[in-house]
N, C-alpha and C positions, 0 to 999 in steps of 0.2 A: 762400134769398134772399141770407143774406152771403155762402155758399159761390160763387152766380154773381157776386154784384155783384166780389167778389177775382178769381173768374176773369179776367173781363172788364176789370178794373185793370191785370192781368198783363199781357193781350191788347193793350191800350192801349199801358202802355209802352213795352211793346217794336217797335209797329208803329209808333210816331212818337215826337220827342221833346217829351216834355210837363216842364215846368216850374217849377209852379205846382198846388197843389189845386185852384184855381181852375179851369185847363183841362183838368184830368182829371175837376172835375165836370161841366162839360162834355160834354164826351164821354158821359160817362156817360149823361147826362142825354138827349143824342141817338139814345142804344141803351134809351133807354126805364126808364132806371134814375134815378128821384128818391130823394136823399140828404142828408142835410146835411156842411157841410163837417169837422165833428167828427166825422162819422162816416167821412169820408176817411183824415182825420188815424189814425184808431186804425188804420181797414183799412193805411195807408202802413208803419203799426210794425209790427203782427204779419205781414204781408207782407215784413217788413224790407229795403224800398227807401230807396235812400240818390240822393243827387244827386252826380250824376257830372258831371266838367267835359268840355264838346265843344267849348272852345274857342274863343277872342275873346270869352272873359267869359259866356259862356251855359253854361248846365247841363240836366241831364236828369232825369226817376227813370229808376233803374234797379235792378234787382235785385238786390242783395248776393252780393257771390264765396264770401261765408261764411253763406249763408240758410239751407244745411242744417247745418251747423255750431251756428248760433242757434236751429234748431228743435227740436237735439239739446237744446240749452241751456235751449229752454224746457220743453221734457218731461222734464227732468230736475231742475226747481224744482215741477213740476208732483208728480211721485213724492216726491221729499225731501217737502213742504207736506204730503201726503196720508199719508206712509208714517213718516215718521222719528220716535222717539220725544224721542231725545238723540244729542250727539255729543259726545265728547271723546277726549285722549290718551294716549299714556306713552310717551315717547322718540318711534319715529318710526313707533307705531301707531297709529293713529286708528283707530278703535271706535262703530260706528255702529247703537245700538239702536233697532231699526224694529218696527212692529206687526206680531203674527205672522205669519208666509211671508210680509214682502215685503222680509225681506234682500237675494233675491239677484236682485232687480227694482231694487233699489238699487243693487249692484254691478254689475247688466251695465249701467246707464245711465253709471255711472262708468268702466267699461273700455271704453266707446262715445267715450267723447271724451277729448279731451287733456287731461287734469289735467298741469300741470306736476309735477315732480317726484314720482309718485304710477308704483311699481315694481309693484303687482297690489294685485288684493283674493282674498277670501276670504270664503263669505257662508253660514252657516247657514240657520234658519229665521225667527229676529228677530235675529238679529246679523251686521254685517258688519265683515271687517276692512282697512283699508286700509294695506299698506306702504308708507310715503311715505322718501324719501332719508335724513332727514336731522330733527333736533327740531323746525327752525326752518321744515319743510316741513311737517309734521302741524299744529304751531299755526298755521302763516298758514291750512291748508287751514281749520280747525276755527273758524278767525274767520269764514271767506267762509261758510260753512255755517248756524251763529249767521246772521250779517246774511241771509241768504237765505230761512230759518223766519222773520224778523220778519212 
Protein backbone atom coordinates (compact mmCIF):
# COMPACT_ATOMS: atom_id res chain seq x y z
CA UNK A 1 0.00 0.00 0.00
CA UNK A 2 2.82 2.77 0.88
CA UNK A 3 5.04 1.02 -1.86
CA UNK A 4 2.04 2.18 -4.54
CA UNK A 5 0.63 5.13 -2.76
CA UNK A 6 4.93 6.60 -3.43
CA UNK A 7 4.76 5.15 -6.61
CA UNK A 8 1.91 7.04 -7.76
CA UNK A 9 3.35 10.37 -5.94
CA UNK A 10 6.25 9.91 -8.18
CA UNK A 11 3.91 9.41 -11.26
CA UNK A 12 2.06 12.53 -10.05
CA UNK A 13 4.92 14.73 -9.87
CA UNK A 14 6.39 14.40 -12.54
CA UNK A 15 3.30 14.39 -14.93
CA UNK A 16 2.15 17.90 -13.72
CA UNK A 17 3.22 20.54 -11.62
CA UNK A 18 1.87 20.09 -8.20
CA UNK A 19 2.48 22.39 -5.41
CA UNK A 20 1.03 22.10 -2.44
CA UNK A 21 0.21 18.60 -0.21
CA UNK A 22 -2.88 19.58 -0.59
CA UNK A 23 -3.04 19.02 -4.53
CA UNK A 24 -1.07 16.04 -4.52
CA UNK A 25 -3.62 14.68 -2.08
CA UNK A 26 -5.75 15.21 -4.51
CA UNK A 27 -4.77 13.65 -7.06
CA UNK A 28 -4.40 10.99 -5.03
CA UNK A 29 -7.35 10.85 -3.88
CA UNK A 30 -8.85 10.64 -7.61
CA UNK A 31 -6.70 7.47 -8.30
CA UNK A 32 -8.45 6.08 -5.50
CA UNK A 33 -5.90 6.42 -2.87
CA UNK A 34 -7.33 7.97 0.60
CA UNK A 35 -4.59 9.36 3.00
CA UNK A 36 -4.01 11.84 5.38
CA UNK A 37 -2.02 14.79 4.90
CA UNK A 38 0.74 13.55 7.49
CA UNK A 39 1.03 10.89 5.79
CA UNK A 40 1.85 12.91 2.51
CA UNK A 41 4.28 14.91 4.50
CA UNK A 42 6.42 11.66 5.63
CA UNK A 43 5.91 10.01 2.04
CA UNK A 44 7.30 13.87 0.55
CA UNK A 45 10.75 13.10 2.97
CA UNK A 46 11.67 9.63 2.43
CA UNK A 47 10.69 10.23 -1.21
CA UNK A 48 13.05 13.09 -0.88
CA UNK A 49 11.15 15.68 -3.08
CA UNK A 50 12.03 19.20 -2.70
CA UNK A 51 10.21 22.30 -4.49
CA UNK A 52 11.75 23.46 -7.26
CA UNK A 53 11.12 27.02 -8.76
CA UNK A 54 9.20 27.30 -12.35
CA UNK A 55 9.22 30.59 -12.37
CA UNK A 56 7.07 33.94 -11.70
CA UNK A 57 7.08 32.87 -8.10
CA UNK A 58 5.50 29.32 -8.54
CA UNK A 59 7.10 26.16 -7.46
CA UNK A 60 6.78 22.40 -8.02
CA UNK A 61 7.69 18.90 -6.15
CA UNK A 62 10.05 17.50 -7.74
CA UNK A 63 12.49 14.82 -7.25
CA UNK A 64 15.87 15.55 -5.68
CA UNK A 65 19.33 15.42 -8.10
CA UNK A 66 20.76 13.77 -5.09
CA UNK A 67 17.75 11.04 -4.09
CA UNK A 68 19.99 8.29 -4.70
CA UNK A 69 22.80 9.94 -2.90
CA UNK A 70 20.18 10.27 0.29
CA UNK A 71 19.18 6.83 -0.13
CA UNK A 72 22.63 5.84 0.13
CA UNK A 73 22.66 8.10 3.14
CA UNK A 74 19.70 6.64 4.69
CA UNK A 75 20.78 2.97 4.41
CA UNK A 76 23.86 3.86 5.68
CA UNK A 77 22.27 5.38 9.29
CA UNK A 78 20.21 2.38 8.92
CA UNK A 79 23.59 -0.31 9.16
CA UNK A 80 25.67 2.23 11.65
CA UNK A 81 21.93 2.04 14.21
CA UNK A 82 21.88 -1.73 13.60
CA UNK A 83 25.52 -2.71 13.33
CA UNK A 84 27.93 -0.36 15.10
CA UNK A 85 29.07 -1.08 18.54
CA UNK A 86 31.65 2.16 19.15
CA UNK A 87 33.54 4.61 17.31
CA UNK A 88 36.52 6.53 18.06
CA UNK A 89 40.27 7.71 16.92
CA UNK A 90 44.03 7.98 16.99
CA UNK A 91 45.52 10.63 14.57
CA UNK A 92 43.76 10.23 11.41
CA UNK A 93 42.31 6.44 12.07
CA UNK A 94 39.00 6.01 12.90
CA UNK A 95 38.08 2.62 14.27
CA UNK A 96 34.82 1.36 13.98
CA UNK A 97 33.82 -1.62 16.22
CA UNK A 98 30.72 -3.32 14.89
CA UNK A 99 28.70 -6.51 15.86
CA UNK A 100 30.27 -9.52 14.54
CA UNK A 101 30.67 -9.89 10.56
CA UNK A 102 29.08 -6.66 10.02
CA UNK A 103 32.44 -4.73 9.52
CA UNK A 104 32.73 -4.82 6.26
CA UNK A 105 28.89 -4.11 5.57
CA UNK A 106 29.98 -0.96 7.33
CA UNK A 107 32.83 -0.24 5.06
CA UNK A 108 31.34 -0.96 1.77
CA UNK A 109 28.31 1.59 2.85
CA UNK A 110 31.21 4.11 3.54
CA UNK A 111 33.25 3.60 0.31
CA UNK A 112 29.75 3.81 -1.42
CA UNK A 113 29.45 7.49 -0.71
CA UNK A 114 31.47 10.52 -0.43
CA UNK A 115 32.83 10.98 2.89
CA UNK A 116 34.81 14.04 2.61
CA UNK A 117 38.18 13.65 3.47
CA UNK A 118 38.03 9.68 4.24
CA UNK A 119 41.27 8.07 1.89
CA UNK A 120 39.80 4.00 2.27
CA UNK A 121 38.84 1.64 4.77
CA UNK A 122 39.66 -1.52 5.80
CA UNK A 123 37.28 -3.99 7.43
CA UNK A 124 37.68 -7.24 9.31
CA UNK A 125 35.01 -9.29 10.91
CA UNK A 126 33.83 -6.69 13.94
CA UNK A 127 36.19 -4.01 13.09
CA UNK A 128 36.64 -1.54 10.56
CA UNK A 129 39.27 1.00 9.87
CA UNK A 130 38.77 4.17 8.32
CA UNK A 131 41.88 6.34 6.84
CA UNK A 132 40.69 9.77 7.10
CA UNK A 133 43.29 12.93 5.73
CA UNK A 134 44.27 14.45 8.41
CA UNK A 135 43.38 14.45 12.84
CA UNK A 136 40.95 17.05 12.42
CA UNK A 137 39.09 14.80 9.61
CA UNK A 138 38.82 11.54 11.87
CA UNK A 139 37.40 13.64 14.89
CA UNK A 140 34.80 15.81 12.94
CA UNK A 141 34.10 12.23 11.10
CA UNK A 142 33.69 10.50 14.74
CA UNK A 143 31.37 13.45 15.90
CA UNK A 144 28.85 12.95 12.92
CA UNK A 145 28.97 9.28 13.74
CA UNK A 146 28.12 9.87 17.80
CA UNK A 147 25.22 12.41 16.67
CA UNK A 148 24.00 9.84 14.07
CA UNK A 149 23.71 6.52 16.87
CA UNK A 150 21.69 9.09 19.13
Amino acid sequence: MKNDRQRRILEIVEREPIDTQEKLQQRLKEQGVNCTQATISRDIKQLHLIKEPMGQGQYRYMVSSQRNRLNVADKLRGIFRESIVSVDFAQNIVVIKTMAGLANAAAAALDSMSVPDMVGTLAGDDTAFLVMRDVEAAKGFCEEIHEMLK
